[in-house]
C-alpha positions in Angstrom: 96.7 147.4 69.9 94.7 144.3 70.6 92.2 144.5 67.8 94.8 144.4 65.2 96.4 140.7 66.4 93.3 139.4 68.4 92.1 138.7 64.6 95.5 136.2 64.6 94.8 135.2 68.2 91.7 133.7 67.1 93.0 132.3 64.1 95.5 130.3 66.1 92.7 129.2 68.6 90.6 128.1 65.3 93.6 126.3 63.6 93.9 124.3 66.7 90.0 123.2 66.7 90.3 122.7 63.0 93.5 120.2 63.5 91.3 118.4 66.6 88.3 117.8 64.7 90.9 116.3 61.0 92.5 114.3 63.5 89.7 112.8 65.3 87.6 111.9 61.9 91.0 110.6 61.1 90.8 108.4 65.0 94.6 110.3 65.7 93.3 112.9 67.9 95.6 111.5 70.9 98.8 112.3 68.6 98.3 116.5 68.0 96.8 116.9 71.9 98.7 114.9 73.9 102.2 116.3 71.8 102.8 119.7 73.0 105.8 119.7 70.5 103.6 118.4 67.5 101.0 120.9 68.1 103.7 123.8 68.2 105.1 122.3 65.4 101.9 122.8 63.6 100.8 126.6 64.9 104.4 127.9 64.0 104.4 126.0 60.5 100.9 127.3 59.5 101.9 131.0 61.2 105.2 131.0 59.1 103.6 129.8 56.0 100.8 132.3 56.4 103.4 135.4 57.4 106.2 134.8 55.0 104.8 132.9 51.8 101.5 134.0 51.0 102.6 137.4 51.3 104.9 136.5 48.0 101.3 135.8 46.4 98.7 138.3 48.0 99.2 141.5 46.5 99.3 144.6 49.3 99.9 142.3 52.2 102.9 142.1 54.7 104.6 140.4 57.0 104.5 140.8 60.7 106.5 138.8 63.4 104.4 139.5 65.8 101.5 137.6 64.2 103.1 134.3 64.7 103.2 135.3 68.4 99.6 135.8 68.3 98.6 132.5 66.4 101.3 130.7 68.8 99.0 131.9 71.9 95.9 131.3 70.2 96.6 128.0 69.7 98.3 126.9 72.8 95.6 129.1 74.8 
C-alpha cells in the first residue's frame, strides 16, 4: 500500500523544498519555516487544490482523501 501514496509523500516533501528555496530568493524564508501554521496552510492548500480541482480538468483522474494525508506528512516530515 505504500507505493501508491509514497509518490504523494514525496510530493509534499518536494513542495516544501520548493516553497524554501521561492522564499529564500525572495529573502522570507524565516516566515514559511519558522510558521508551522503557514506551512500547513500551504501543504493542505496545494493538496486540496491538487485532489479536488484539477481532477475537474484532468480527464480519468480522481480524488483520494488520503493523498492529502500523504502530502501533509511529506511536508511536515
Amino acid at each position: 500500500m505504500i507505493h501508491w501514496y509514497f509518490n504523494d509523500f514525496l510530493a509534499g516533501m518536494l513542495l516544501m523544498a520548493v516553497a524554501g528555496a521561492l522564499f529564500d530568493i525572495a529573502r522570507q524564508r524565516q516566515y514559511l519555516f519558522l510558521s508551522w501554521p503557514l506551512a500547513i496552510t500551504v501543504l493542505l492548500s496545494a493538496s486540496v487544490f491538487w485532489e479536488y480541482v484539477a481532477p475537474l480538468y484532468v480527464e480519468g483522474s480522481v480524488s483520494d482523501p488520503w493523498d492529502i494525508v500523504a502530502y501533509t506528512l511529506g511536508g511536515v516530515f
